[in-house]
C-alpha positions as a Python dict, from the first residue, in 0.01 Angstrom:
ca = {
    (1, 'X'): (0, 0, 0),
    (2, 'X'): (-253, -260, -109),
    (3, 'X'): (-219, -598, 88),
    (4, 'X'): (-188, -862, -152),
    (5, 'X'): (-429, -1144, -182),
    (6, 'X'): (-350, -1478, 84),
    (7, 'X'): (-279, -1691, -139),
    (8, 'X'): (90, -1689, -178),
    (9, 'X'): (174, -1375, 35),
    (10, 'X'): (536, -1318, 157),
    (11, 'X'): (476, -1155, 487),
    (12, 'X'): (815, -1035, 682),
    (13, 'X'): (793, -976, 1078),
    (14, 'X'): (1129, -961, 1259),
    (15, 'X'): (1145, -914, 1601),
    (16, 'X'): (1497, -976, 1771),
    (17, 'X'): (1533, -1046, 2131),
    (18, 'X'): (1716, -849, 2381),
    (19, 'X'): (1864, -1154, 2528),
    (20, 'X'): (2259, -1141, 2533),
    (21, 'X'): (2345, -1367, 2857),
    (22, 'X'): (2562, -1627, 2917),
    (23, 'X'): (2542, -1990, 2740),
    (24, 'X'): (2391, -2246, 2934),
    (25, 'X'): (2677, -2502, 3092),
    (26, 'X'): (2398, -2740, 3207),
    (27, 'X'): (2362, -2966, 2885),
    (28, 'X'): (2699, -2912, 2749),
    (29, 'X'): (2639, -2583, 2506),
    (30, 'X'): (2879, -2392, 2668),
    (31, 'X'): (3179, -2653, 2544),
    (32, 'X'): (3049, -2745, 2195),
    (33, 'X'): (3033, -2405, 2129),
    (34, 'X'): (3422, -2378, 2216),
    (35, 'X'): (3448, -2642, 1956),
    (36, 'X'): (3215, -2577, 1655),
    (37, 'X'): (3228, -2142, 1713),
    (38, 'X'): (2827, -2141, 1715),
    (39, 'X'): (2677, -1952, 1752),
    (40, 'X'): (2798, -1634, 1705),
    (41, 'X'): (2584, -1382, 1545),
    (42, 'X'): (2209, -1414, 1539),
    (43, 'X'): (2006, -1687, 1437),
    (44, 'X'): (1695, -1704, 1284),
    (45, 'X'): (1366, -1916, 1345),
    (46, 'X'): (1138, -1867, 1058),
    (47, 'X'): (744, -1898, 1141),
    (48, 'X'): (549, -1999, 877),
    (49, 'X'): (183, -1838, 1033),
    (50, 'X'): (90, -1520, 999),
    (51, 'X'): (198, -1280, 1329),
    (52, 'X'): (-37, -1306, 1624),
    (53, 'X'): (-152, -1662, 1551),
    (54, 'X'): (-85, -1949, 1803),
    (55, 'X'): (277, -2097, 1649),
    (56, 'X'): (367, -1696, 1658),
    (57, 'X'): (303, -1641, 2013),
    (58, 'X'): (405, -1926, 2158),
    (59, 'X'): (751, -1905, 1939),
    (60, 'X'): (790, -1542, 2002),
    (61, 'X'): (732, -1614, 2381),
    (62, 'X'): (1046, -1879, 2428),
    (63, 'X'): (1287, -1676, 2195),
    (64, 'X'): (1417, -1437, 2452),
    (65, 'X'): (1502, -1790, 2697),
    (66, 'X'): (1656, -1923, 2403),
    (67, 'X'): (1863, -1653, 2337),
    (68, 'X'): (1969, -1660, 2689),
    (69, 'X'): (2076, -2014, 2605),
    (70, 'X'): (2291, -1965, 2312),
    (71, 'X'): (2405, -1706, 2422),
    (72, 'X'): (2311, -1462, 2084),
    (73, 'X'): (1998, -1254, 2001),
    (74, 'X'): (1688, -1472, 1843),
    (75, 'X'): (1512, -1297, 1518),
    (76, 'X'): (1176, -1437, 1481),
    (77, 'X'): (1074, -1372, 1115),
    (78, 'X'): (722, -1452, 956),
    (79, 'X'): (675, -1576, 629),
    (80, 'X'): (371, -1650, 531),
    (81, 'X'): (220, -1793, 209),
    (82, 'X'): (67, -2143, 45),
    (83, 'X'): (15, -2280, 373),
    (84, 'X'): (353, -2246, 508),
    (85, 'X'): (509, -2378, 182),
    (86, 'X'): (700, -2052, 107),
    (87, 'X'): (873, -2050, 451),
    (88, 'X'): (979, -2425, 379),
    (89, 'X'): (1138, -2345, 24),
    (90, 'X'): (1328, -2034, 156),
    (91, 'X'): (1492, -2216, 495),
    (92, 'X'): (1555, -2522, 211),
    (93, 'X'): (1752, -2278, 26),
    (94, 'X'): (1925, -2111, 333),
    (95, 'X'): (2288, -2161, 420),
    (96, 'X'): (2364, -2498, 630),
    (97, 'X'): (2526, -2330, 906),
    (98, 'X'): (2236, -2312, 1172),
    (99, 'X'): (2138, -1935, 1186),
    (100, 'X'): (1861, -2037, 1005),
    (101, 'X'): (1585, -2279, 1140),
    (102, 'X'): (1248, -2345, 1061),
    (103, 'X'): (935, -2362, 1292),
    (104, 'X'): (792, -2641, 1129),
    (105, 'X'): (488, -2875, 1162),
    (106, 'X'): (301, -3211, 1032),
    (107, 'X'): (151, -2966, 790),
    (108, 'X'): (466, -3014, 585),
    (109, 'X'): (447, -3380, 579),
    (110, 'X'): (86, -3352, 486),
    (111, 'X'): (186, -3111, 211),
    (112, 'X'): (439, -3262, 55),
    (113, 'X'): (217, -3558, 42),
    (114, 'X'): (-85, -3372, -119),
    (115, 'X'): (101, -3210, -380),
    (116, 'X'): (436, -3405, -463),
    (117, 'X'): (554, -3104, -693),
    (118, 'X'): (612, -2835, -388),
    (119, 'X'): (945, -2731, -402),
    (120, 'X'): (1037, -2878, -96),
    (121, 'X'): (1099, -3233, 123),
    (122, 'X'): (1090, -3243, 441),
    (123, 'X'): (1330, -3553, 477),
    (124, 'X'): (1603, -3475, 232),
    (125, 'X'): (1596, -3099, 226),
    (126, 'X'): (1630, -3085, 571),
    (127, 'X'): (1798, -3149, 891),
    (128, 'X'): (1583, -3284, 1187),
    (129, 'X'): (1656, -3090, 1506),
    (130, 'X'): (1376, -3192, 1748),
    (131, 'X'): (991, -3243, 1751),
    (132, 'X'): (841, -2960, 1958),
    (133, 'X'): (511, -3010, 2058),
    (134, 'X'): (227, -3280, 2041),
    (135, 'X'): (-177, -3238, 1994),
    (136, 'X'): (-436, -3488, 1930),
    (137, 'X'): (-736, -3507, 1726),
    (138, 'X'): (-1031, -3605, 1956),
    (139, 'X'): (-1355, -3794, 1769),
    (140, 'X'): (-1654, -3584, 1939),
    (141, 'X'): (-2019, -3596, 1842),
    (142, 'X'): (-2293, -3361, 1950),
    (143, 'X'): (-2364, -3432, 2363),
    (144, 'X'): (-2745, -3557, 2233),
    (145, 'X'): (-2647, -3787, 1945),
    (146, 'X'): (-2722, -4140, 2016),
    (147, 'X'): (-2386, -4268, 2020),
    (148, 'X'): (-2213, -4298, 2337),
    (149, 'X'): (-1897, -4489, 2204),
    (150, 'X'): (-1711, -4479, 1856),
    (151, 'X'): (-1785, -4849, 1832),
    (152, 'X'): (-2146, -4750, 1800),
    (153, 'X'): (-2070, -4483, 1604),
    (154, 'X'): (-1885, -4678, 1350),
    (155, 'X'): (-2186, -4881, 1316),
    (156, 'X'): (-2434, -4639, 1287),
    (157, 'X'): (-2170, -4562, 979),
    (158, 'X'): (-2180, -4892, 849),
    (159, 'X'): (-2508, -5001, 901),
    (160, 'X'): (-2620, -4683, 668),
    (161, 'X'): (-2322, -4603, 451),
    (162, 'X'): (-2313, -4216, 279),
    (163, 'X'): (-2615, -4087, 505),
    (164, 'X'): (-2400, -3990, 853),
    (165, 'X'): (-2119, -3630, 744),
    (166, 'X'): (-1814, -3570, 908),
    (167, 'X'): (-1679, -3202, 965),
    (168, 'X'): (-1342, -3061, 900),
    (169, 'X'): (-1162, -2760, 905),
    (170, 'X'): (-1050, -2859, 504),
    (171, 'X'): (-875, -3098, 290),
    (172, 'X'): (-584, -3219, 408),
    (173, 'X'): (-650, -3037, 735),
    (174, 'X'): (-559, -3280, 1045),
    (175, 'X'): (-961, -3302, 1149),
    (176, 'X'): (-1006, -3446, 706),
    (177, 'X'): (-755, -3667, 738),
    (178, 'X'): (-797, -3785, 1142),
    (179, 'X'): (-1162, -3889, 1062),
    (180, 'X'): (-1040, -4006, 697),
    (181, 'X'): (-810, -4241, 868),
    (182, 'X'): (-1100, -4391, 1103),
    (183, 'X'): (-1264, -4449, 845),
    (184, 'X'): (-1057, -4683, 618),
    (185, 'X'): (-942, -4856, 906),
    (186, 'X'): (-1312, -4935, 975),
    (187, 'X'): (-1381, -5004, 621),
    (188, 'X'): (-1662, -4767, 709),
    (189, 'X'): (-1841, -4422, 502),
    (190, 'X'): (-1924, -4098, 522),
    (191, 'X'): (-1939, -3788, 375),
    (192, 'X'): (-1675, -3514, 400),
    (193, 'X'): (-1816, -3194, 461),
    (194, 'X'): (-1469, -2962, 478),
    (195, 'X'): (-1550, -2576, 641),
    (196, 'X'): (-1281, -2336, 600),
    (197, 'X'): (-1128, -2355, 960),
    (198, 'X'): (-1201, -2607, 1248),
    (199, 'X'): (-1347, -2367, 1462),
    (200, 'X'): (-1658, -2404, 1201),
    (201, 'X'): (-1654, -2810, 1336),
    (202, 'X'): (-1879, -2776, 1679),
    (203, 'X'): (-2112, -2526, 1539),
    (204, 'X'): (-2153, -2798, 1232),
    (205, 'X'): (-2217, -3052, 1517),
    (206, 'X'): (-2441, -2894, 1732),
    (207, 'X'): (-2676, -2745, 1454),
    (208, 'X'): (-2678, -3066, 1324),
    (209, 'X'): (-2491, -3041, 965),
    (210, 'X'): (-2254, -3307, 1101),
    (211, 'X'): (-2273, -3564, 1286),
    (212, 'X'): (-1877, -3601, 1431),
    (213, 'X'): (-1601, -3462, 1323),
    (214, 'X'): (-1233, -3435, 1461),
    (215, 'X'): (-1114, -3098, 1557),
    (216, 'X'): (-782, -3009, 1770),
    (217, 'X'): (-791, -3075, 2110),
    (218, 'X'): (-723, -2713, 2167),
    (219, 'X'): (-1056, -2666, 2027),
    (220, 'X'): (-1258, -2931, 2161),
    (221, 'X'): (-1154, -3000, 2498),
    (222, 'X'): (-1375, -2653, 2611),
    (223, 'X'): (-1659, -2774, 2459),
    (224, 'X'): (-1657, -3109, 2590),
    (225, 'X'): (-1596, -3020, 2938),
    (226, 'X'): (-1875, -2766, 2879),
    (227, 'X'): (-2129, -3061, 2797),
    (228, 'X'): (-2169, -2890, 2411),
    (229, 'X'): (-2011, -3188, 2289),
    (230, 'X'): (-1917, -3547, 2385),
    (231, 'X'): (-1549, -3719, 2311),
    (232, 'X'): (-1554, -4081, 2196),
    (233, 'X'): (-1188, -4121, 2158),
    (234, 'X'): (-855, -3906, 2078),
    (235, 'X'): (-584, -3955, 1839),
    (236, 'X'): (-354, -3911, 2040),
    (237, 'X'): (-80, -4243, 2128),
    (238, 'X'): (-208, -4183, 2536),
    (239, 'X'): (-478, -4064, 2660),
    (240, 'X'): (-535, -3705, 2728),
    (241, 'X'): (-480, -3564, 3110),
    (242, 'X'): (-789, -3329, 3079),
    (243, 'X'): (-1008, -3623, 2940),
    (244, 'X'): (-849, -3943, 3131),
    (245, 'X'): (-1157, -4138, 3065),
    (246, 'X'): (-1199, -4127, 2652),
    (247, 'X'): (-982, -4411, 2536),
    (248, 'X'): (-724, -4366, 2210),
    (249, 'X'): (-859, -4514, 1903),
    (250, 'X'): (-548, -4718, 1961),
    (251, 'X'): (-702, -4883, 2223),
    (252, 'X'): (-1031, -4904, 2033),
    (253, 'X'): (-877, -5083, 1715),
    (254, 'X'): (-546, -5167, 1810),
    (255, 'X'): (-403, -5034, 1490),
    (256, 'X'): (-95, -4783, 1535),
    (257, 'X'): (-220, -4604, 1185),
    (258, 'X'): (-493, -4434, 1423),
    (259, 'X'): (-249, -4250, 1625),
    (260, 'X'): (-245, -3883, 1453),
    (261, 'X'): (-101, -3604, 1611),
    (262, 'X'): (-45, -3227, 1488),
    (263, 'X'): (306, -3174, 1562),
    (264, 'X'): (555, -2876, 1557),
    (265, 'X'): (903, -2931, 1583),
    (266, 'X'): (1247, -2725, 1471),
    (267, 'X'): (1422, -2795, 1149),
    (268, 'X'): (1792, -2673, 970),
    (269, 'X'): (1867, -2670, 596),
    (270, 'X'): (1995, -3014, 499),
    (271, 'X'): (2382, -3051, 577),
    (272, 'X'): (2387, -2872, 862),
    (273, 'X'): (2712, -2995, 1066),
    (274, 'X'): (2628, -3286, 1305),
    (275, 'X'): (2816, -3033, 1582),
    (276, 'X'): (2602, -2765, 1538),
    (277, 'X'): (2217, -2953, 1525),
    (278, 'X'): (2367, -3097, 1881),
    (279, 'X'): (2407, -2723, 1977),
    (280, 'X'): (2075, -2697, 1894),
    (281, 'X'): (1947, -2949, 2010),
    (282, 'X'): (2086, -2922, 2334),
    (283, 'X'): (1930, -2502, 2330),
    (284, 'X'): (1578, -2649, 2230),
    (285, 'X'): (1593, -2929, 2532),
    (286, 'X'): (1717, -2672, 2830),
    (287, 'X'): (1457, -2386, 2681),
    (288, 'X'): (1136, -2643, 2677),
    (289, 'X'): (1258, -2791, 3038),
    (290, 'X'): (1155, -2456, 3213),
    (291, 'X'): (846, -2544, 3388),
    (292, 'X'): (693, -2178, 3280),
    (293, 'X'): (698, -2263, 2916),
    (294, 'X'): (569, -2642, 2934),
    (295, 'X'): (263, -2490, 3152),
    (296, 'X'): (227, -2178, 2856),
    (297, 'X'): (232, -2476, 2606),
    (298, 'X'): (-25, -2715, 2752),
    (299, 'X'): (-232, -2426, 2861),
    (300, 'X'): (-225, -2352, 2485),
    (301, 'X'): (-350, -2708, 2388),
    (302, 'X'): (19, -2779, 2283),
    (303, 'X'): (217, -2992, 2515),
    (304, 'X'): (556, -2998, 2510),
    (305, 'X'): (691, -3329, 2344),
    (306, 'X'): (1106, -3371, 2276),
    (307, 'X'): (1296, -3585, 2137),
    (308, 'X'): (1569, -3771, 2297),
    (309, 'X'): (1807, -3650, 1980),
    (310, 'X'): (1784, -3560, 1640),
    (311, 'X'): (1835, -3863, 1462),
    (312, 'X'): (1537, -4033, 1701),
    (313, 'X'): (1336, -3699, 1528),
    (314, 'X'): (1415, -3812, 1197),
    (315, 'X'): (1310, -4151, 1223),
    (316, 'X'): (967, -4053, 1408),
    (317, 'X'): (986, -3783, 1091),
    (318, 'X'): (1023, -4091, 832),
    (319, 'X'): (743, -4269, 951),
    (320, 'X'): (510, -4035, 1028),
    (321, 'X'): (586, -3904, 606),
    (322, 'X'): (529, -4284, 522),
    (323, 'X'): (179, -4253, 734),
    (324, 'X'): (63, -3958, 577),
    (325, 'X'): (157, -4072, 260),
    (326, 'X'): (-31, -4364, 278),
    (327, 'X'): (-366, -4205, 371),
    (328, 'X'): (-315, -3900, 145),
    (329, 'X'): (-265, -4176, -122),
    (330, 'X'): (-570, -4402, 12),
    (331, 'X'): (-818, -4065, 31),
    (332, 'X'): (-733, -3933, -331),
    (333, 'X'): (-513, -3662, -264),
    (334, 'X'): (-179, -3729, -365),
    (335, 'X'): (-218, -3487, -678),
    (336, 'X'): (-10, -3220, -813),
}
């Protein structure tokens, strides 16, 4: 059979864990489950990449734990299309009950943003479980460009506005809108030049197309250490472990609008019973304590970042859609 073309492709990938154990007793799932009855059949965690990617691995890796947790088999289903937007209508559209959650990410935020009209909202369409993971942005520039800070950077910008490029891996991708964001804080300009994935952002660099751009830290930190590139700051709200010496653009500016992190977290359809998100919850907090999956998770430039419950997810989720908002607005995207 033909593969259809990417752009809006429904791709379906179950896999279902083996795990049947015991519930955990530790954080309490074992006794709300005597009170709520969850779970008992399968539940499934929809990915919205394609199988074989990052998200995939890394979610297909932790289902068997979690199903150890709670107790019931995990299905891991892909469903891929419009940038993750059809797995975000269909889990909208599931039934509330929790055996269906979503893998989801920052993307959505940034999506929604971009294109009001997508069929879905990631604030009133669904129910915040917990924020997964955390990775920062980091502002590098080629290791023989002039500019050993990003306050001479910036004014290199300034002092010639237009002339210097910026790389990304697209519109709306985190590295567009990272380096979009330093810029109107700085009242500073450049030119976007978007490449179709942010691996093309170091090659840009280094041949000279670009002069900084702000990939993944999964993407850069190899390079950097490497001496390809150098780091002038990260956008991440601390500094990075790896890199303890390049300062947040926090610190830099002191403006919280600078801190911008790709997230992933775990969301349920919108009226979800309070009862069984805690269930949830609880699962997601005992399956990302095991020190084997934090260490798979930083070693893929993802680092494990919880909540402390969901309703402290959905605020962090409220602001961060007001952030994006605001530079999706600021930028010129916000169309339909």
């Amino acid at each position: 059979m033909q593969q259809r073309p990417q752009q809006g492709r429904l791709q379906r990938r179950a896999f279902i864990t083996a795990a049947t154990c015991g519930l955990a007793g530790p954080l309490g799932v074992t006794s709300l489950w005597a009170q709520t009855g969850f779970p008992n059949k399968p539940v499934r965690i929809i990915v919205p990449y394609a199988a074989g990617g990052g998200p995939d691995v890394l979610t297909r890796k932790v289902a068997p734990k979690l199903g150890e947790i709670l107790g019931q088999p995990i299905v891991v289903e892909n469903i891929v299309g419009a940038g993750g937007i059809l797995a975000a209508q269909s889990v909208a559209r599931a039934a509330p009950d929790g055996y269906t959650v979503l893998a989801g990410a920052s993307t959505h935020v940034v999506q929604k943003a971009m294109q009001p009209s997508v069929k879905f909202d990631p604030i009133k369409d669904f129910a915040p479980i917990t924020r997964s993971t955390v990775s920062p942005a980091l502002l590098v520039v080629a290791a023989n460009a002039p500019w050993k800070t990003v306050q001479e950077l910036i004014a290199a910008v300034k002092k010639e506005p237009g002339k210097l490029n910026y790389a990304s891996g697209g519109i709306g991708s985190a590295a567009h809108l990272s380096s979009a964001a330093l810029l109107l804080a700085t009242d500073a300009n450049a030119v976007h030049v978007p490449y179709r994935g942010s691996v093309e952002i170091i090659p840009s660099l280094l041949s000279g197309s670009t002069q900084f751009g702000c990939p993944i830290a999964s993407t850069a930190v190899g390079p950097v250490l490497q001496g390809q590139v150098r780091a002038l700051a990260t956008t991440g709200a601390v500094r990075m472990p790896q890199l303890p010496h390049v300062p947040t653009l926090k610190e830099v500016f002191g403006k919280d609008e600078l801190v911008l992190e790709s997230w992933g977290c775990f969301w349920a359809p919108a009226g979800t019973p309070a009862a069984v998100l805690d269930v949830l919850f609880k699962a997601f907090t005992k399956l990302y304590s095991d020190p084997s999956i934090r260490a798979d998770h930083e070693a893929a430039g993802a680092p494990v970042s919880l909540n402390t419950s969901p309703a402290e997810f959905g605020r962090f989720l409220e602001a961060e859609t007001t952030k994006y908002e605001r530079i999706v607005k600021a930028i010129g995207l916000n169309g339909n």
